[in-house]
C-alpha positions in Angstrom: 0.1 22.9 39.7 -2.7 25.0 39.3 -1.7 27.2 36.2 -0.3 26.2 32.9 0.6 28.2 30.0 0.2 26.9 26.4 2.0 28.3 23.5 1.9 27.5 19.8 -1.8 26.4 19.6 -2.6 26.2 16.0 -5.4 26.8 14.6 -7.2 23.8 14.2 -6.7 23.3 17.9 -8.4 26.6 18.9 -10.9 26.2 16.6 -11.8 22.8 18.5 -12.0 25.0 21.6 -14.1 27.5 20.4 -16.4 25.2 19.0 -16.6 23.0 22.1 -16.7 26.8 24.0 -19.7 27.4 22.1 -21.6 24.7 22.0 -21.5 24.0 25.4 -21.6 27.9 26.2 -18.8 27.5 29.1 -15.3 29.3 28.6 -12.2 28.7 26.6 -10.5 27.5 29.6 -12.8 25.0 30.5 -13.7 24.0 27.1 -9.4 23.5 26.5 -9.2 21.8 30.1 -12.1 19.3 29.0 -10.6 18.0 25.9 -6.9 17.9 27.6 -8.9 15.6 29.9 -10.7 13.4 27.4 -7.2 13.4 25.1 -5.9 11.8 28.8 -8.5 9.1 29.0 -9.1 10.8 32.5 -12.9 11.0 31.4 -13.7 8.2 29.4 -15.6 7.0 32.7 -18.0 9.9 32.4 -20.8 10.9 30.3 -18.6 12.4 28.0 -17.1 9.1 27.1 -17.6 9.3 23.8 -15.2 10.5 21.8 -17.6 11.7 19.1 -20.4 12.5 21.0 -23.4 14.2 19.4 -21.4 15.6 16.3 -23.0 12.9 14.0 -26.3 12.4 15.1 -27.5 14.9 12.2 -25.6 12.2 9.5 -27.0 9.0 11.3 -29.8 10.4 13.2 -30.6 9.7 17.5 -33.5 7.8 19.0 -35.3 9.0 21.8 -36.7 7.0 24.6 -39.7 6.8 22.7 -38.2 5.7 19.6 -35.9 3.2 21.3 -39.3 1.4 23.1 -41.4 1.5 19.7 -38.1 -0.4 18.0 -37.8 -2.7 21.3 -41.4 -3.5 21.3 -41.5 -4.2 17.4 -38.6 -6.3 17.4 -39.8 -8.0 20.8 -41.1 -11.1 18.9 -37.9 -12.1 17.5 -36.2 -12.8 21.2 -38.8 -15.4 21.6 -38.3 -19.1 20.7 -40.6 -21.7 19.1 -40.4 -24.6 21.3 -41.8 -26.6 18.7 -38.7 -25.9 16.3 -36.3 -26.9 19.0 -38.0 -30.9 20.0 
């Protein structure tokens, strides 16, 4: 089937379209045809895994890859062991 009509959207649902629509700048269509998919767990392989995906990064904040190595490198020392504790 290559064609489905949906009826009775409400309008929280086509608000999440929209939105999706927007921020991704693709169309309705798509937008509605990627969340069916992620709603189907046909995705959750994909980048787009993640249920929430970027929506709370502005609450929690995101790390680039230069933030990631700066914490990796501070935080280095802790992964090594004393052999002198463990005798």
């Amino acid at each position: 089937m290559n064609q489905l009509t949906l009826r009775g959207l409400d309008k929280e649902l086509e608000g999440c379209i929209r939105q999706l629509a927007e921020h991704e700048h693709i169309s309705m269509n798509k937008a509605a045809l990627k969340l069916m998919r992620r709603g189907s767990a046909l995705d959750r392989a994909g980048p787009d895994s993640n249920m929430i995906g970027d929506r709370l990064d502005d609450f929690i904040g995101s790390w680039n890859a230069a933030d990631a190595a700066d914490f990796d490198n501070a935080v280095a020392v802790f992964g090594e062991i004393d052999p002198e504790q463990w005798q």
